[in-house]
LOBAMAR-665006 format. One record per residue: residue in three letters; x, y, z of N, C-alpha, C, O in turn. Coordinates in nm, 3 decimals, always signed. Each point is the difference from the previous one (the first is absolute). Layout:
REM LOBAMAR-665006
  residu       nx       ny       nz      cax      cay      caz       cx       cy       cz       ox       oy       oz
     ala        X        Y        Z        X        Y        Z        X        Y        Z        X        Y        Z
...
REM end
This chain:
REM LOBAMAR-665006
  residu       nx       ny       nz      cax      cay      caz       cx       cy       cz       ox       oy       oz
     unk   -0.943   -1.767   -3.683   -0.130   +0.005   +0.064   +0.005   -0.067   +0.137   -0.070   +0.035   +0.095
     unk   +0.152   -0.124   -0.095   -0.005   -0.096   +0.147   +0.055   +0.087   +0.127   -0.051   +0.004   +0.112
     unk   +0.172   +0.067   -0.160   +0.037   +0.068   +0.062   -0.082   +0.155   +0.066   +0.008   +0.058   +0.108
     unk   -0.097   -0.030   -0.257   -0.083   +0.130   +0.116   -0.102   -0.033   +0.083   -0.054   +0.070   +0.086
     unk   +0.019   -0.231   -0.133   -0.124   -0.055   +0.085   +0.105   -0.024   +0.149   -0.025   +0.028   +0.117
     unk   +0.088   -0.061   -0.150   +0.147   -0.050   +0.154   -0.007   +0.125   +0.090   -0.041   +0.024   +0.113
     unk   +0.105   +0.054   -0.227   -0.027   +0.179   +0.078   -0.099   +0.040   +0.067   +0.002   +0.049   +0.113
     unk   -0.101   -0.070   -0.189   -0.137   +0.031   +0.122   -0.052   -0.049   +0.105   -0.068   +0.050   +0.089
     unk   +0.124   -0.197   -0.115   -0.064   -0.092   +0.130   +0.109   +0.056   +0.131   -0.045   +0.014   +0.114
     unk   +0.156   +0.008   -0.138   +0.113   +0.072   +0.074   +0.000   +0.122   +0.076   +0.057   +0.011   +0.108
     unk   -0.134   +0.094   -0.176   -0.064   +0.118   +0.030   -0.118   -0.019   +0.057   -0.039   +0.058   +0.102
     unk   -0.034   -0.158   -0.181   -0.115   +0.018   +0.080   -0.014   -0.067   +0.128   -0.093   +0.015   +0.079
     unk   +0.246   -0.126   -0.063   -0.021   -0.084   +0.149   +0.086   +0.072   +0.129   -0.017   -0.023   +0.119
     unk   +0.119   +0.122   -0.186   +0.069   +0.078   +0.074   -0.114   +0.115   +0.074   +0.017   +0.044   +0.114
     unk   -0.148   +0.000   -0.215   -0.053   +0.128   +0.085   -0.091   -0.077   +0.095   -0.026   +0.063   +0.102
     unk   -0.035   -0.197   -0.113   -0.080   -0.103   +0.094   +0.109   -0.008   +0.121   -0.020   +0.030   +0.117
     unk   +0.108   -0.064   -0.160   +0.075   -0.016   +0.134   +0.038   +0.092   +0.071   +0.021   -0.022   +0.119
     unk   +0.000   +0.160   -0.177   +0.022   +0.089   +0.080   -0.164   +0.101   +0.003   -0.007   +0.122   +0.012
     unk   -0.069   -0.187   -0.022   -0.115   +0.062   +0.025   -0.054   -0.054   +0.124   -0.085   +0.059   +0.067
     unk   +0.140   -0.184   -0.032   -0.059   -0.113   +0.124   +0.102   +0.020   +0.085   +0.002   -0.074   +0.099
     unk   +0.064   +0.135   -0.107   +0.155   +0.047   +0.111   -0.050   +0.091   +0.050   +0.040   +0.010   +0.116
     unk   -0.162   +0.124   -0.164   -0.027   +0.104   +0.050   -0.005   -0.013   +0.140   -0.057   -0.100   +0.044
     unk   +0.121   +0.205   +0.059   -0.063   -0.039   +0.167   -0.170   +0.088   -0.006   -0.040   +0.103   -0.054
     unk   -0.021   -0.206   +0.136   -0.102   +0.080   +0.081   -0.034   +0.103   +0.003   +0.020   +0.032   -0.117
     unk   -0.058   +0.050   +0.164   +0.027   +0.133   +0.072   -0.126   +0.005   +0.113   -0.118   -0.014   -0.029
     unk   +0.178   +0.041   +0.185   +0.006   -0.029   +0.114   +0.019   +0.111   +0.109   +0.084   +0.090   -0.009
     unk   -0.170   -0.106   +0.112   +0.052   +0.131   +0.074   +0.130   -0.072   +0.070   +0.015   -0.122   -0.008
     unk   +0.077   +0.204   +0.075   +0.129   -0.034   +0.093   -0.072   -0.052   +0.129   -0.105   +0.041   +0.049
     unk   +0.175   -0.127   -0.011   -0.005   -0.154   +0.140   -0.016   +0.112   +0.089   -0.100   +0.014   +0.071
     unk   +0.218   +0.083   -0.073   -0.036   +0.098   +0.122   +0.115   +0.134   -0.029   +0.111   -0.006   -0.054
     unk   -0.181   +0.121   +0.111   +0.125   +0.106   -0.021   -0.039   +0.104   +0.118   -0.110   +0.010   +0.054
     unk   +0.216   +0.059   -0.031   +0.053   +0.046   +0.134   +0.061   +0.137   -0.008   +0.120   +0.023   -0.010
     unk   -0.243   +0.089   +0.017   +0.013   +0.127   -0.010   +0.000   +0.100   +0.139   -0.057   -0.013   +0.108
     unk   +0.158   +0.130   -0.168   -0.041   +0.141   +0.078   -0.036   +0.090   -0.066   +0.067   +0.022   -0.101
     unk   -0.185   +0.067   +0.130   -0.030   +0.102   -0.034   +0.004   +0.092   +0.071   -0.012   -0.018   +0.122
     unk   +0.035   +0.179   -0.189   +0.005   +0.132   +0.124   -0.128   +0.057   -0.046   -0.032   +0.073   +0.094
     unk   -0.078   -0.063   -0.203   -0.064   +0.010   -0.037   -0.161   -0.096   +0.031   -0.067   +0.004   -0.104
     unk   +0.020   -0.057   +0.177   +0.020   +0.032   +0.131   +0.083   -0.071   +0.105   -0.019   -0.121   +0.014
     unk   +0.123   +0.193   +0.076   +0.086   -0.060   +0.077   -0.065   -0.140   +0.076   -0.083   -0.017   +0.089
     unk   +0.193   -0.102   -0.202   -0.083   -0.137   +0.061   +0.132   -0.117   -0.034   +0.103   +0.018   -0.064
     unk   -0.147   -0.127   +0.125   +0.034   -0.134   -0.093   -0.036   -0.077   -0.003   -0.033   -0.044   +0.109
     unk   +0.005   -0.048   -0.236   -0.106   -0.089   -0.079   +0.061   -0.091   -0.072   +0.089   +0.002   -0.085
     unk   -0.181   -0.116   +0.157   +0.034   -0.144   -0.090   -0.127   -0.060   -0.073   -0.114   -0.024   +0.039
     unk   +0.179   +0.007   -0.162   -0.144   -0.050   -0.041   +0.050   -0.162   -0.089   +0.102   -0.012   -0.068
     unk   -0.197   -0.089   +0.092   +0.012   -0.107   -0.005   -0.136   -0.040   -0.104   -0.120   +0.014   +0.023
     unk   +0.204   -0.082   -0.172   -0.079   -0.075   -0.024   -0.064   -0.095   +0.032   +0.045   -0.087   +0.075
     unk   -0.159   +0.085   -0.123   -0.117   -0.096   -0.011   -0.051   -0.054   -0.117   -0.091   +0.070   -0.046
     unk   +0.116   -0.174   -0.023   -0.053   -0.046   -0.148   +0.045   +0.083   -0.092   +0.080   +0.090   +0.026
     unk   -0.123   -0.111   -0.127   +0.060   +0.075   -0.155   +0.014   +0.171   +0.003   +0.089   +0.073   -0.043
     unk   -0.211   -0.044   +0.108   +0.008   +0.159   -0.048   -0.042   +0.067   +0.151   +0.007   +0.123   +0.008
     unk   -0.042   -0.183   +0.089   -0.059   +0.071   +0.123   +0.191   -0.015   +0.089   +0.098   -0.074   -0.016
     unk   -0.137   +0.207   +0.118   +0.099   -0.039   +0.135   -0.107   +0.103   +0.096   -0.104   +0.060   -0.025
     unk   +0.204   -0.074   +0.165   -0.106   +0.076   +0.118   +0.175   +0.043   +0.044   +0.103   -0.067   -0.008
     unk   -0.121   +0.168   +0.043   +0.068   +0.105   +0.052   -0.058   +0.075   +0.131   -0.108   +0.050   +0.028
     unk   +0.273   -0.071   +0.064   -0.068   +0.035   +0.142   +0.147   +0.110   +0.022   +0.117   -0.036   -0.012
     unk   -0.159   +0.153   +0.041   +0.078   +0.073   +0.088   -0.035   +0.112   +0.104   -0.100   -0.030   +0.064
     unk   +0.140   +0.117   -0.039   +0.014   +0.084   +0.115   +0.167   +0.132   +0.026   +0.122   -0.016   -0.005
     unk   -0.166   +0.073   +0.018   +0.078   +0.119   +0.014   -0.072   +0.108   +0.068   -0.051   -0.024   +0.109
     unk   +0.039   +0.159   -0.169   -0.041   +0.159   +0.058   -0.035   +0.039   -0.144   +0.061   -0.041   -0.099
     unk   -0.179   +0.134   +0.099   -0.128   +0.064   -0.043   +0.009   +0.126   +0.004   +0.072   +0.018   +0.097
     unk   -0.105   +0.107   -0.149   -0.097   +0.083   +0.079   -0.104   +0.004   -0.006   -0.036   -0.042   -0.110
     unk   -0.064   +0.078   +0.185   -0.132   +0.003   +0.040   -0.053   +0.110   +0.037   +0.058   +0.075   +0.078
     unk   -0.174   -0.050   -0.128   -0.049   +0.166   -0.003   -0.168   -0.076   +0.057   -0.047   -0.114   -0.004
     unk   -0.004   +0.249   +0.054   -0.118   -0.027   +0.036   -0.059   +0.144   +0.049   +0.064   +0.106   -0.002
     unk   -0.164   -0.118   +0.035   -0.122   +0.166   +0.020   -0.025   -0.055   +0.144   -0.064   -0.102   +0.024
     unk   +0.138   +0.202   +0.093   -0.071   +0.011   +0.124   -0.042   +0.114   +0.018   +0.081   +0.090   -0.021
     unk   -0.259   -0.043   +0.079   -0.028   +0.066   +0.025   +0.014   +0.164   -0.132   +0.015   +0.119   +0.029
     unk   -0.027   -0.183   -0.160   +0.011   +0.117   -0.078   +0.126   +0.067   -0.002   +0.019   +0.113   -0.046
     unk   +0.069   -0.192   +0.102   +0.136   +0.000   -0.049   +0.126   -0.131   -0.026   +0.035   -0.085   +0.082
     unk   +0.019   +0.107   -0.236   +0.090   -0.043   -0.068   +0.097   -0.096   +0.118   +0.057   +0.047   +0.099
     unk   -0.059   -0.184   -0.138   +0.138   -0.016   +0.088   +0.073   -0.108   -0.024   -0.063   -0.089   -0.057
     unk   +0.188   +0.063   +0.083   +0.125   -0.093   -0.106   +0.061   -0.061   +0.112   -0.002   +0.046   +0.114
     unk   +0.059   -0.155   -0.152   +0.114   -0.072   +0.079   +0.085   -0.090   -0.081   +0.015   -0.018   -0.121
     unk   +0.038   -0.034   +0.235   +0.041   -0.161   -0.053   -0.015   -0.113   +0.030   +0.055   -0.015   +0.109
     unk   -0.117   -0.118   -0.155   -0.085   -0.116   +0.102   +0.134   -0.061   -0.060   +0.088   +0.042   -0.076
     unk   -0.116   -0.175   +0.155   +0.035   -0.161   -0.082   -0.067   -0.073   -0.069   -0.102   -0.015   +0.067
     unk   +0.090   -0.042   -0.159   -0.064   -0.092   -0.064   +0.071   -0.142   +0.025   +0.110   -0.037   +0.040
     unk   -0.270   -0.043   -0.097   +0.025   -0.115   -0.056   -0.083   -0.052   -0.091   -0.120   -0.009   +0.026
     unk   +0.168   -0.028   -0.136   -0.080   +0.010   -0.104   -0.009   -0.114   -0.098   +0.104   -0.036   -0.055
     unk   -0.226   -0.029   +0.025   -0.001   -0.136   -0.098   -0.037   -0.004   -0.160   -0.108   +0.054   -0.025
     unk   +0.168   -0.101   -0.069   -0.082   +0.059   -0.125   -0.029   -0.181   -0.048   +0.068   -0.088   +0.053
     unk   -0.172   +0.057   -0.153   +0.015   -0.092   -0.071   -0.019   +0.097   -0.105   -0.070   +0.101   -0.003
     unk   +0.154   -0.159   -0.092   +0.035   +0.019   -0.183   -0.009   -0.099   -0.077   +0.060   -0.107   +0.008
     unk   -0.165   +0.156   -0.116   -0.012   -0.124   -0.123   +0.050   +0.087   -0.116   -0.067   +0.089   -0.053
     unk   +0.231   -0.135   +0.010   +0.017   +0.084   -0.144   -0.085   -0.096   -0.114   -0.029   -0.118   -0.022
     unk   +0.009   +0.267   -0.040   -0.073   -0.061   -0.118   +0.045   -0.016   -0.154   -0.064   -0.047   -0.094
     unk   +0.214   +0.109   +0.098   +0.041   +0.068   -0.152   +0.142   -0.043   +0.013   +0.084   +0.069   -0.057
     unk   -0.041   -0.186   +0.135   +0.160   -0.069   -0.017   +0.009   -0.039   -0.107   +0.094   +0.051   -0.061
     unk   -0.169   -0.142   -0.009   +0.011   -0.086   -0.161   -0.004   +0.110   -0.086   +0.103   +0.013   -0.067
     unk   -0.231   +0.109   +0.041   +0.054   +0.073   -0.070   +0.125   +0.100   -0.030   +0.058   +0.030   -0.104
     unk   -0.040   +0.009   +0.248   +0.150   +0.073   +0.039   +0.068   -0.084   -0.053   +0.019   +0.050   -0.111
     unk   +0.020   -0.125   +0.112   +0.108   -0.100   -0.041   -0.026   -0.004   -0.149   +0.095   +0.074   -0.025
     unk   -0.121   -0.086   -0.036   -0.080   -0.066   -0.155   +0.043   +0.161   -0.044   +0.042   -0.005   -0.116
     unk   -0.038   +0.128   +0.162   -0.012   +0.102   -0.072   +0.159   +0.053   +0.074   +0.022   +0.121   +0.003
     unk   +0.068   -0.206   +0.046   +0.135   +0.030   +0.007   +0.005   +0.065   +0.113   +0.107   +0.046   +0.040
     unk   -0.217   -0.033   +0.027   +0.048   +0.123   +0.130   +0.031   -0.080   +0.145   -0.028   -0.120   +0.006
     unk   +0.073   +0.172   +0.084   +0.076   -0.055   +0.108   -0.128   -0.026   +0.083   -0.092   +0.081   +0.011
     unk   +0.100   -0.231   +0.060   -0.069   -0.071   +0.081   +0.068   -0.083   +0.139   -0.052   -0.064   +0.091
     unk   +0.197   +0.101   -0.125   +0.069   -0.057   +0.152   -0.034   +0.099   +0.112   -0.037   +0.117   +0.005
     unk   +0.070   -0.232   +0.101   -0.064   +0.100   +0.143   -0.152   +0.048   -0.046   -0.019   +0.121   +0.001
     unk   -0.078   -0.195   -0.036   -0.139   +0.077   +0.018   -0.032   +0.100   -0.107   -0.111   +0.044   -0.029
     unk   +0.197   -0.022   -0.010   -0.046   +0.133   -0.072   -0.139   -0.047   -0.072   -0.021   -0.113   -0.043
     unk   -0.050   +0.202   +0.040   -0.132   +0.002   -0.119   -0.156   +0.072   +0.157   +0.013   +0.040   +0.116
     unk   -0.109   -0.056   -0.188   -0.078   +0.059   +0.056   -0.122   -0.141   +0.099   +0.012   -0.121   -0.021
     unk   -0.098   +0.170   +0.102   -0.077   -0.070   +0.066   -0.096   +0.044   +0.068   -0.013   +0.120   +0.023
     unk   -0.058   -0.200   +0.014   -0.110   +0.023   +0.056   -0.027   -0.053   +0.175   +0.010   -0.121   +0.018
     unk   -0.033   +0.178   +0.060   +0.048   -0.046   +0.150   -0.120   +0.021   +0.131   -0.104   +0.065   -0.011
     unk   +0.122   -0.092   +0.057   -0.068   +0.001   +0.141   +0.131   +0.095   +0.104   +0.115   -0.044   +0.005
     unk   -0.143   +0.133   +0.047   +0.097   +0.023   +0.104   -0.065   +0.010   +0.169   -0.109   +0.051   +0.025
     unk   +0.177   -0.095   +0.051   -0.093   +0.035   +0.116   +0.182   +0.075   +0.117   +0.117   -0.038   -0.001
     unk   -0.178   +0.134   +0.069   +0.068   +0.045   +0.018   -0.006   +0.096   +0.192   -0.108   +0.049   +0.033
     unk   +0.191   -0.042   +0.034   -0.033   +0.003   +0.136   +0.085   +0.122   +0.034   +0.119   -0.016   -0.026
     unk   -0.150   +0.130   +0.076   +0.094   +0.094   +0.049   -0.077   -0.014   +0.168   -0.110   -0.010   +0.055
     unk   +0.282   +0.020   -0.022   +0.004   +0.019   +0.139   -0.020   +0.191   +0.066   +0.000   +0.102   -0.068
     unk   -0.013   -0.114   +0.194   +0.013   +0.184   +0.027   +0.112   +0.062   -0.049   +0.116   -0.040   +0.002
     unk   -0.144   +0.100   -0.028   +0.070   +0.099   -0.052   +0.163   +0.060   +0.111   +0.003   +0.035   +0.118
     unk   +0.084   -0.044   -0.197   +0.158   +0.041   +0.115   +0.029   +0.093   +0.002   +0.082   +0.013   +0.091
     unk   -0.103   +0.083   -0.146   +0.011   +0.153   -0.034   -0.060   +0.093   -0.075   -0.035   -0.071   -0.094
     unk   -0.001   +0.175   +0.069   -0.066   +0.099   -0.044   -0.103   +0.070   +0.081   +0.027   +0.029   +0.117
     unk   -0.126   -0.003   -0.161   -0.064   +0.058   +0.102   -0.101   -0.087   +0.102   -0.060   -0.105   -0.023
     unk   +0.062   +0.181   +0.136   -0.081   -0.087   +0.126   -0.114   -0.011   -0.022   -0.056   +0.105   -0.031
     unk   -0.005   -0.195   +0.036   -0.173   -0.096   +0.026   -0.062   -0.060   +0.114   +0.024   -0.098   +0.069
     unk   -0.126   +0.201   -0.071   -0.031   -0.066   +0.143   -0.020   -0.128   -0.011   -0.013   -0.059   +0.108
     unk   +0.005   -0.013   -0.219   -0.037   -0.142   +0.036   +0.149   -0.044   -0.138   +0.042   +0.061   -0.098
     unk   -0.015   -0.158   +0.147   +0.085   -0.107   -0.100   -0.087   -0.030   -0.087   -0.119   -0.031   +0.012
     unk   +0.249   +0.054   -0.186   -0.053   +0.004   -0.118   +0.038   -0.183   -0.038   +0.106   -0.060   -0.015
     unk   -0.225   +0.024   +0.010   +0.020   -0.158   -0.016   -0.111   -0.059   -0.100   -0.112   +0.044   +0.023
     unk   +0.126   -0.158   -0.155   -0.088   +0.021   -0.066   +0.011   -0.136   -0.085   +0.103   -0.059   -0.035
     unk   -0.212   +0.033   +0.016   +0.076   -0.127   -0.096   -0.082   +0.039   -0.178   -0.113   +0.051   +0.002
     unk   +0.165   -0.072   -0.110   -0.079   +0.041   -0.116   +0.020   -0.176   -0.080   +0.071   -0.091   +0.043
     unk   -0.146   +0.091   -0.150   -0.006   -0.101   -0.080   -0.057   +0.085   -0.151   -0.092   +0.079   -0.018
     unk   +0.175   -0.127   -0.056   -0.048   +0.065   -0.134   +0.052   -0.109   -0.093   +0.093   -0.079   +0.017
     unk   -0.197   +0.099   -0.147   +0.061   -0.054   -0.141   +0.088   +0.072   -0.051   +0.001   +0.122   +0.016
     unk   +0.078   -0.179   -0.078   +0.082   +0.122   -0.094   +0.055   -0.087   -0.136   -0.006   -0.118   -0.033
     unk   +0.068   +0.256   -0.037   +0.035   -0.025   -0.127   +0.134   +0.008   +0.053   +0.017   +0.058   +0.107
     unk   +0.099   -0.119   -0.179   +0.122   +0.080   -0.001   +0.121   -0.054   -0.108   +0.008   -0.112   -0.052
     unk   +0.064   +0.203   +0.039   +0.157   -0.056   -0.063   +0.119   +0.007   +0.059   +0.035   +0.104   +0.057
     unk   +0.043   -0.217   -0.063   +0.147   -0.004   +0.027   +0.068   +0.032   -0.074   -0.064   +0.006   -0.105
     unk   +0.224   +0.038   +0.079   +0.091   +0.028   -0.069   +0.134   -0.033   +0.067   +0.056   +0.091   +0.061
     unk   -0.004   -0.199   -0.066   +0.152   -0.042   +0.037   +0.103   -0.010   -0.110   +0.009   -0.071   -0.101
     unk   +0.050   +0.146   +0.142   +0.097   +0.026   -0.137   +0.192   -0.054   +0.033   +0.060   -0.014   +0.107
     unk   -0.019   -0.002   -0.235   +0.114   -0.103   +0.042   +0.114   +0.072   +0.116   +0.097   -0.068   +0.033
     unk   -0.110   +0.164   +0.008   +0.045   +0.087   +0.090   -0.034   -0.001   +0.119   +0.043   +0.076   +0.087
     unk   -0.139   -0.182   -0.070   -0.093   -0.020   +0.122   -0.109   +0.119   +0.072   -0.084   -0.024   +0.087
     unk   +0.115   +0.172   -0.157   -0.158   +0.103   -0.002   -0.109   -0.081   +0.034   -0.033   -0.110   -0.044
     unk   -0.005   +0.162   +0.105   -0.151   -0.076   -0.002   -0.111   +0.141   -0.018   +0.022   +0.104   +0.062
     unk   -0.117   -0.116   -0.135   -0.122   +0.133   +0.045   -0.133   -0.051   -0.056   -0.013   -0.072   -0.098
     unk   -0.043   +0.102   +0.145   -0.118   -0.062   +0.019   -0.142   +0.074   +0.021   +0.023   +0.110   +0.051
     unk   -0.118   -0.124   -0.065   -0.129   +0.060   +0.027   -0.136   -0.062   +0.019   -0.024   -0.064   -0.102
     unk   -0.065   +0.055   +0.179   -0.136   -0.039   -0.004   -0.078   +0.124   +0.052   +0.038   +0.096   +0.067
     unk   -0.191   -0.136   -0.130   -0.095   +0.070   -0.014   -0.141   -0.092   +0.021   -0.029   -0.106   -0.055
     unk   -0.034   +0.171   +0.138   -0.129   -0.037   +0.065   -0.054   +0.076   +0.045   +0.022   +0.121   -0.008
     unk   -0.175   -0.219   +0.111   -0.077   +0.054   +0.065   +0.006   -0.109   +0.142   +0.037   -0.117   +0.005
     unk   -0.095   +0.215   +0.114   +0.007   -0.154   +0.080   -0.076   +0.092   +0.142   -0.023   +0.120   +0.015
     unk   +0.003   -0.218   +0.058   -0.061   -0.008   +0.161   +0.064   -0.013   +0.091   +0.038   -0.113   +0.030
     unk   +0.002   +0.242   +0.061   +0.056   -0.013   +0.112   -0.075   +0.024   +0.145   -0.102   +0.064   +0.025
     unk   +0.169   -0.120   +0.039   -0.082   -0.020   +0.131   +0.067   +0.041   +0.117   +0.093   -0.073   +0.033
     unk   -0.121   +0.187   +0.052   +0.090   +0.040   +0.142   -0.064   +0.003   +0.132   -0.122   +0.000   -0.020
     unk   +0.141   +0.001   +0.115   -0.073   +0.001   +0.107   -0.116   +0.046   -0.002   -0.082   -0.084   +0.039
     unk   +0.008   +0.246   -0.087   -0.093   +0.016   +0.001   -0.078   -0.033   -0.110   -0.111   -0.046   +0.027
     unk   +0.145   +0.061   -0.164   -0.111   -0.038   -0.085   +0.044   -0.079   -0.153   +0.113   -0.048   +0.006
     unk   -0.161   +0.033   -0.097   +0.024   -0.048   -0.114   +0.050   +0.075   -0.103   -0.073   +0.096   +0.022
     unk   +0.134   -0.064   -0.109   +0.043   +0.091   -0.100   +0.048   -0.055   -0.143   +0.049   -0.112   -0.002
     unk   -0.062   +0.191   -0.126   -0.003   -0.018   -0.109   +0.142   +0.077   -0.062   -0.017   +0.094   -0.077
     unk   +0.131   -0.128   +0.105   +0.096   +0.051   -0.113   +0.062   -0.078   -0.151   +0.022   -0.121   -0.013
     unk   -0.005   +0.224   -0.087   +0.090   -0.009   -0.069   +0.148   -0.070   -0.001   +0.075   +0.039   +0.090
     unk   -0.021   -0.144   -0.185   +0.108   -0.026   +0.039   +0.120   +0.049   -0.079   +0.001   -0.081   -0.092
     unk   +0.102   +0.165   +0.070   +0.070   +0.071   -0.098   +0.116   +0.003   +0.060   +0.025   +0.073   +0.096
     unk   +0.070   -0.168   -0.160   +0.173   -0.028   +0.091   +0.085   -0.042   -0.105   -0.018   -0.069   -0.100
     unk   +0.123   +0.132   +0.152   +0.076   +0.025   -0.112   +0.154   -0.074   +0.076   +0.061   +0.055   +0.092
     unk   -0.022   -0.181   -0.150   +0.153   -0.051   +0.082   +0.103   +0.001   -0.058   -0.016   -0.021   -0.120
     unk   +0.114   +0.036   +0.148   +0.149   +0.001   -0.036   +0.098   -0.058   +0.122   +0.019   +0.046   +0.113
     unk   +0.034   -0.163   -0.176   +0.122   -0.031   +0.061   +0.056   -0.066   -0.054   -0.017   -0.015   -0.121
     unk   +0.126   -0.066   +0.205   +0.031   -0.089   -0.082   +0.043   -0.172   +0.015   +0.071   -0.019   +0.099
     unk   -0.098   -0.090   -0.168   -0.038   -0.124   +0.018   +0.173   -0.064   +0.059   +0.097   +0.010   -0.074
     unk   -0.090   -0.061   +0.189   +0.121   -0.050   +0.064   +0.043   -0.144   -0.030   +0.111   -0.041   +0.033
     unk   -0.218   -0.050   -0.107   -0.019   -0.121   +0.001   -0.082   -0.049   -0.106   -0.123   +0.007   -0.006
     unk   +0.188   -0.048   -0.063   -0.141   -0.103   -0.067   +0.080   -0.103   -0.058   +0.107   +0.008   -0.061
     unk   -0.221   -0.162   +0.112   -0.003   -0.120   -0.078   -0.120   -0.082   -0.063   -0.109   -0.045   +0.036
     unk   +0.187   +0.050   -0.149   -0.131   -0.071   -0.126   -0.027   -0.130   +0.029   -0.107   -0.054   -0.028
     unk   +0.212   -0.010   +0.092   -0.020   -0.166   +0.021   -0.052   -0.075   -0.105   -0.087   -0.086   +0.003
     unk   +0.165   +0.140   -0.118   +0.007   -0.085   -0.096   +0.124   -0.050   -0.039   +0.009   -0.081   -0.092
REM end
């Protein structure tokens, strides 16, 4: 009898101890992407447990209606997001991958295209700044893939007037850098 009472205190002090060993789960200190999806590169830097702000810039295309006709290019951006993930502890808890960001969030993006460098001519430079909420998810996979998506609504603003778009983007690239700084 002494011995299965021994046994249990053994078992039961081995799963305490490795129950208090568990790590955290944490967004990454900082990680250091390219995407061609849309052609860019992005660093995004934690902030506290589950938020980071992400700043990059690359090329876009950009479509717009002059005069009752269709028209496309290519601007520059520069572009800011804040992200609050919300589903790291459960991702984790249900075995699924949470390094590099992965999991889903909720964000602020604000975002700046410059005129436009090519496509079709405007009489005036396509220049604009938008701000939207959004939803979105990451996916970094041990291969360093990255793809990604957010979805919103938001307010953009251009020289002449105010405007209401949709936000629907779809990213792929892949992550060059990341440290957990743990």
């Amino acid at each position: 009898m002494k011995r299965i009472i021994f046994l249990c205190f053994i078992v039961l002090g081995t799963s305490i101890f490795v129950y208090g060993q568990t790590e955290e789960v944490s967004v990454e200190k900082s990680l250091l992407g390219v995407y061609f999806i849309p052609l860019k590169l992005s660093y995004e830097q934690g902030i506290g447990k589950s938020n980071t702000l992400e700043l990059s810039g690359g090329l876009d295309g950009v479509s717009w209606f002059e005069n009752d006709e269709f028209k496309f290019g290519l601007a520059p951006f520069a572009e800011g997001y804040f992200k609050s993930y919300y589903n790291l502890e459960k991702r984790n808890s249900n075995g699924r991958r949470t390094e590099m960001n992965s999991g889903n969030y909720w964000g602020l993006m604000a975002r700046y295209n410059f005129p436009a460098i090519s496509g079709d001519d405007s009489e005036e430079p396509f220049r604009s700044f938008f701000l939207a909420p959004v939803w979105g998810f990451q996916r970094n996979y041990s291969s360093h893939f990255s793809l990604g998506m957010d979805l919103g609504f938001g307010v953009g603003f251009n020289q002449d007037n105010a405007y209401f778009s949709p936000v629907v983007r779809l990213k792929l690239g892949f992550v060059l850098f990341s440290h957990s700084g743990k």
